[in-house]
PyMOL Python script that loads the backbone (N, CA, C, O; Angstrom):
from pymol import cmd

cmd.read_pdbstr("""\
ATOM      1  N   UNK A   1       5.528  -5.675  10.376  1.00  0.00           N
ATOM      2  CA  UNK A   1       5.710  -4.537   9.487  1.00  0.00           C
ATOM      3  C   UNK A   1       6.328  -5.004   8.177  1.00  0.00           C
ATOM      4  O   UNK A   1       7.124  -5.925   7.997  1.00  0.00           O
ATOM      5  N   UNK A   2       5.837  -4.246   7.393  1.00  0.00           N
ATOM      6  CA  UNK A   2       6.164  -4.765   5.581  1.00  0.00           C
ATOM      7  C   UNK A   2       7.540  -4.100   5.716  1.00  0.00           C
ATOM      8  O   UNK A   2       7.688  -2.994   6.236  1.00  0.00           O
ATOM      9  N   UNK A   3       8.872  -5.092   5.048  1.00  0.00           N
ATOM     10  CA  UNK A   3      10.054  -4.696   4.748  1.00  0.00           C
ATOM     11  C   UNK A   3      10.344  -3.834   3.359  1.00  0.00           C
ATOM     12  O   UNK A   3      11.161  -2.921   3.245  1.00  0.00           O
ATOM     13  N   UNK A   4       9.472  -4.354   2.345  1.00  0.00           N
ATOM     14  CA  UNK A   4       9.918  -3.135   1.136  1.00  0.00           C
ATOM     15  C   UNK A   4       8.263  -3.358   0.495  1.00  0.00           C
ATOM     16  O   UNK A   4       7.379  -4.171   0.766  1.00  0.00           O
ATOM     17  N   UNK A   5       8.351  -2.189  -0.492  1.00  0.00           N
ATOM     18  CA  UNK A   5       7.358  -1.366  -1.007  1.00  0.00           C
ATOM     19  C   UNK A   5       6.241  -2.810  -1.843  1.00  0.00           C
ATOM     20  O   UNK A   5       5.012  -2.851  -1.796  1.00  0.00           O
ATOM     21  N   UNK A   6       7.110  -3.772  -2.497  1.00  0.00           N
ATOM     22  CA  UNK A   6       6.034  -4.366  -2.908  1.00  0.00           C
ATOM     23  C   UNK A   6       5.374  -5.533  -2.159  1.00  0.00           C
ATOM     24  O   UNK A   6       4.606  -6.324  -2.707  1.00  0.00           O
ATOM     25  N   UNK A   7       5.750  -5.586  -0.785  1.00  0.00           N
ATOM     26  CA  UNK A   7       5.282  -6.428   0.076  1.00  0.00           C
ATOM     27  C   UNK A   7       4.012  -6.067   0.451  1.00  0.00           C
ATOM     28  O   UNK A   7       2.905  -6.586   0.590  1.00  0.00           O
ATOM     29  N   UNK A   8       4.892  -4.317   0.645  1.00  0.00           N
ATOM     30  CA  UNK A   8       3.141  -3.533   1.039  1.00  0.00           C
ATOM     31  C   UNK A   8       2.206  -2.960   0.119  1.00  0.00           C
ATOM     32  O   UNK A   8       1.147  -2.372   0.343  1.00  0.00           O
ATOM     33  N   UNK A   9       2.639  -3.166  -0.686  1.00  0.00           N
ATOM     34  CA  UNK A   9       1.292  -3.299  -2.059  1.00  0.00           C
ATOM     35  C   UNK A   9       0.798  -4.556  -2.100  1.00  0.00           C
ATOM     36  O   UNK A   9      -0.303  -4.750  -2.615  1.00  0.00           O
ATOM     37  N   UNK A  10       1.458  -5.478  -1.623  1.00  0.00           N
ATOM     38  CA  UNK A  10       0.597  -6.783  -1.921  1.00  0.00           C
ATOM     39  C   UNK A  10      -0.443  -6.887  -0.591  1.00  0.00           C
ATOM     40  O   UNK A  10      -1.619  -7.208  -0.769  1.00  0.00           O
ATOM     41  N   UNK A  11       0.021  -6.627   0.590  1.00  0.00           N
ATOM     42  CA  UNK A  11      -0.822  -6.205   1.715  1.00  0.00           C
ATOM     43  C   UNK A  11      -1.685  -5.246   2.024  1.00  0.00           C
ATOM     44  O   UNK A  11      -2.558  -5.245   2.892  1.00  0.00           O
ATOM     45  N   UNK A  12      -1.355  -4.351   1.186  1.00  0.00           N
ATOM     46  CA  UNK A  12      -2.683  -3.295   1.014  1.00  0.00           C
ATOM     47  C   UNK A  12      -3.738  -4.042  -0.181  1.00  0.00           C
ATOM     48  O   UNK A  12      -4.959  -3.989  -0.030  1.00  0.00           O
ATOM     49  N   UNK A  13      -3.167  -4.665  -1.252  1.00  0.00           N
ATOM     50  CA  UNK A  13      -4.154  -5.396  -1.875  1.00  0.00           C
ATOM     51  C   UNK A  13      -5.272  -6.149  -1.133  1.00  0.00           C
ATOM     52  O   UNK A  13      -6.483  -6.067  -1.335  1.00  0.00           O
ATOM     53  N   UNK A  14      -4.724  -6.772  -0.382  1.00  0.00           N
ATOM     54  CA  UNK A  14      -5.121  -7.548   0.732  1.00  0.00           C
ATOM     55  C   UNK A  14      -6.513  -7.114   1.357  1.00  0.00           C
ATOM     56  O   UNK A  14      -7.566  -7.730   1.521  1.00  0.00           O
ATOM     57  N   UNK A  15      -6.122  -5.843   1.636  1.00  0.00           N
ATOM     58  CA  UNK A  15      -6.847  -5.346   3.130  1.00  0.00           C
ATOM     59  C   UNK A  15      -8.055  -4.771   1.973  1.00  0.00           C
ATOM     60  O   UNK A  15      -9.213  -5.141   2.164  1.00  0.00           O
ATOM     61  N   UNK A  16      -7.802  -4.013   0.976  1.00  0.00           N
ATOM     62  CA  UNK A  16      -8.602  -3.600   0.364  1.00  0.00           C
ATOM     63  C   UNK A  16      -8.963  -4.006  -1.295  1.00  0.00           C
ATOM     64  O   UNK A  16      -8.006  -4.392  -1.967  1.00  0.00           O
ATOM     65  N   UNK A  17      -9.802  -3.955  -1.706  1.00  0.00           N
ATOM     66  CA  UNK A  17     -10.693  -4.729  -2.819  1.00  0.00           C
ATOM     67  C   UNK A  17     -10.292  -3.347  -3.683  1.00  0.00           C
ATOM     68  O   UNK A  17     -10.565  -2.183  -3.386  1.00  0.00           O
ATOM     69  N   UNK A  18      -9.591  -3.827  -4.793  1.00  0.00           N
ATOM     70  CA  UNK A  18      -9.682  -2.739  -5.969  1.00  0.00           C
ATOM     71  C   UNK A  18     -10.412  -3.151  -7.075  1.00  0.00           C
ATOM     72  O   UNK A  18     -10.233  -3.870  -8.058  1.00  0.00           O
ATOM     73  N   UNK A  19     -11.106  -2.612  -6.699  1.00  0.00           N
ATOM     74  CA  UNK A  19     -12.590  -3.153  -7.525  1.00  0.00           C
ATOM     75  C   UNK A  19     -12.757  -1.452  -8.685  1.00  0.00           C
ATOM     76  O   UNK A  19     -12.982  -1.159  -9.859  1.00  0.00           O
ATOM     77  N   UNK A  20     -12.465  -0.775  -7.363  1.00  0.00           N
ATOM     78  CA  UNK A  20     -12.926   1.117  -8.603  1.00  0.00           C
ATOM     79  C   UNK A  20     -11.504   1.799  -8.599  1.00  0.00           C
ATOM     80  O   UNK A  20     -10.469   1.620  -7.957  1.00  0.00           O
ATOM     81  N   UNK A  21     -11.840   2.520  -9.434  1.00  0.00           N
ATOM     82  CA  UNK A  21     -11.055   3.337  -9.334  1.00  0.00           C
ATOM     83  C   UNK A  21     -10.379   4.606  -8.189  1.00  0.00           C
ATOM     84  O   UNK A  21      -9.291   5.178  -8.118  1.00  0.00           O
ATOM     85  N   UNK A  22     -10.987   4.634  -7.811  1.00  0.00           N
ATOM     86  CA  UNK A  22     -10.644   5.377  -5.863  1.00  0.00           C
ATOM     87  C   UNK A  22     -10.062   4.587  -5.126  1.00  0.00           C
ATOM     88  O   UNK A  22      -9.204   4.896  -4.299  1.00  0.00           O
ATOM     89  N   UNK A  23     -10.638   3.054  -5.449  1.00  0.00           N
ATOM     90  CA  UNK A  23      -9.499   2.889  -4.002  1.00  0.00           C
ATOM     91  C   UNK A  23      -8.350   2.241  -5.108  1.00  0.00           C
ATOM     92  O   UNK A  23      -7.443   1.968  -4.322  1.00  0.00           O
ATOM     93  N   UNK A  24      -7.952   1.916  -6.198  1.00  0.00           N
ATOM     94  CA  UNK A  24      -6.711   2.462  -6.621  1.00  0.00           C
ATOM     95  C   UNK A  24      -5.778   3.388  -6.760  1.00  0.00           C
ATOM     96  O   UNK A  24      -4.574   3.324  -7.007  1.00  0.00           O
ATOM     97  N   UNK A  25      -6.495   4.239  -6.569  1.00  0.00           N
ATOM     98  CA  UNK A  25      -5.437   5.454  -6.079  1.00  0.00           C
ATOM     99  C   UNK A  25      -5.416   5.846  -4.841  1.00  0.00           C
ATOM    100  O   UNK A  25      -4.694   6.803  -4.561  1.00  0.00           O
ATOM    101  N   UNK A  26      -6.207   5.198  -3.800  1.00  0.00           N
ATOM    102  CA  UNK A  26      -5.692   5.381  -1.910  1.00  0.00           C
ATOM    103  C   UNK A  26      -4.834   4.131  -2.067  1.00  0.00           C
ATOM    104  O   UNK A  26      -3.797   4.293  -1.423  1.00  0.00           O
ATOM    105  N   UNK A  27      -4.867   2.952  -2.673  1.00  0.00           N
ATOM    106  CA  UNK A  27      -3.407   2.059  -2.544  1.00  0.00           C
ATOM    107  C   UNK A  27      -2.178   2.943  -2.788  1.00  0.00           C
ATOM    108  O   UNK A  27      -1.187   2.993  -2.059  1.00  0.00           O
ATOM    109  N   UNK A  28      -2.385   3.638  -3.927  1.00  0.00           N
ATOM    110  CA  UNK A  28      -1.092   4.269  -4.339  1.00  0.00           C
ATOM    111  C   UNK A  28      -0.819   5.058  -3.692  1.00  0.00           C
ATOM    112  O   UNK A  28       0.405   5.117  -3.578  1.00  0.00           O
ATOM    113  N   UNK A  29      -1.506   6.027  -2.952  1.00  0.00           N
ATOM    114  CA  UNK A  29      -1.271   7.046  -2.158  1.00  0.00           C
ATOM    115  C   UNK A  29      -0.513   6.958  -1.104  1.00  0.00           C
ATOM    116  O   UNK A  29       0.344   7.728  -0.670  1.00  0.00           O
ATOM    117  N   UNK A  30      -1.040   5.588  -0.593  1.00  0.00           N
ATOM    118  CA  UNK A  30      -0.728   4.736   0.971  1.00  0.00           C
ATOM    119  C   UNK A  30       0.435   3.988   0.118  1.00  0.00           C
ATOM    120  O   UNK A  30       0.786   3.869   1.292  1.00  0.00           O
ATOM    121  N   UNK A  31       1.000   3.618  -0.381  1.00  0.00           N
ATOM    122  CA  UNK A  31       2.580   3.400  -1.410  1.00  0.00           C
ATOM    123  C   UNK A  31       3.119   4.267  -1.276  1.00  0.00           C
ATOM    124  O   UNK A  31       4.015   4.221  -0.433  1.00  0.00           O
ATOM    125  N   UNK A  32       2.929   5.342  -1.899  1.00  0.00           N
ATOM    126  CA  UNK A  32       3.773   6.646  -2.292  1.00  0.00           C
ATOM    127  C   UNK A  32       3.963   7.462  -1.018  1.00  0.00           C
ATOM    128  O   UNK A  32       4.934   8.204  -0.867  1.00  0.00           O
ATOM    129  N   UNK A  33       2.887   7.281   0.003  1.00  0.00           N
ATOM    130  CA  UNK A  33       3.440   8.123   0.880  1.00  0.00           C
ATOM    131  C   UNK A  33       3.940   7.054   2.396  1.00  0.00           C
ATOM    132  O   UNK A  33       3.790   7.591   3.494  1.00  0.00           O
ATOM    133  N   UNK A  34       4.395   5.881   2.365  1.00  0.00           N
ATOM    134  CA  UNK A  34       4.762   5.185   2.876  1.00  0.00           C
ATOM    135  C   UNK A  34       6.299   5.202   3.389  1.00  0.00           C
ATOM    136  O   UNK A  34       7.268   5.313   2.639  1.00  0.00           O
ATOM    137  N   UNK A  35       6.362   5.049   5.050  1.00  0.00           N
ATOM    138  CA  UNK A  35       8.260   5.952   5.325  1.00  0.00           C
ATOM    139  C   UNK A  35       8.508   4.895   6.028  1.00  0.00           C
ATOM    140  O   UNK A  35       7.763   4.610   6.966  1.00  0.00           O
ATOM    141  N   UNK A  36       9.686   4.056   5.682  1.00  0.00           N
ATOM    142  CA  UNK A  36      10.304   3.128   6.719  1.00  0.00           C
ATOM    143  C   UNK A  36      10.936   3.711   8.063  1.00  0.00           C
ATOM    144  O   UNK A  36      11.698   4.678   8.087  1.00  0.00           O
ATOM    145  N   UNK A  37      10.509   2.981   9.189  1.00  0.00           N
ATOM    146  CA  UNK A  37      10.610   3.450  10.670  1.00  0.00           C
ATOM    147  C   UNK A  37      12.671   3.370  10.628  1.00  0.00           C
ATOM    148  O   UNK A  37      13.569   2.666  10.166  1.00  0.00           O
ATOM    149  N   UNK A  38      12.531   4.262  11.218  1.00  0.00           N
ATOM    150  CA  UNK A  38      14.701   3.853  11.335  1.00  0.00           C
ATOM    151  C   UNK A  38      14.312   3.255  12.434  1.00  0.00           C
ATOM    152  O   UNK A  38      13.382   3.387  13.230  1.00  0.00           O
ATOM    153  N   UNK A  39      15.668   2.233  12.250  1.00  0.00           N
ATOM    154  CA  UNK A  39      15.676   1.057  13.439  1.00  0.00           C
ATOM    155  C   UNK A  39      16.943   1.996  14.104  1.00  0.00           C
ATOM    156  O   UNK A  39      17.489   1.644  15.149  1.00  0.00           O
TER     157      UNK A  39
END
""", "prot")
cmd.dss("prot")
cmd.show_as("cartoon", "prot")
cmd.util.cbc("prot")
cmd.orient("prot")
């Protein structure tokens, strides 16, 4: 599991090709609506 927000932008980069404009804004979406699990 990604520890902070720009780990998991770099791992959602990863998984998905931002090539258009749509899936730049499901990265951000999947950012913005992203909730760290309480340990």
């Amino acid at each position: 599991m990604e520890k902070t927000s720009s780990s998991l932008w770099k791992r959602l980069e990863t998984l998905h090709a931002t090539k258009s404009l749509a899936n730049c804004l499901v990265l951000k979406q999947h950012l913005f609506t992203f909730h760290m699990n309480k340990c």
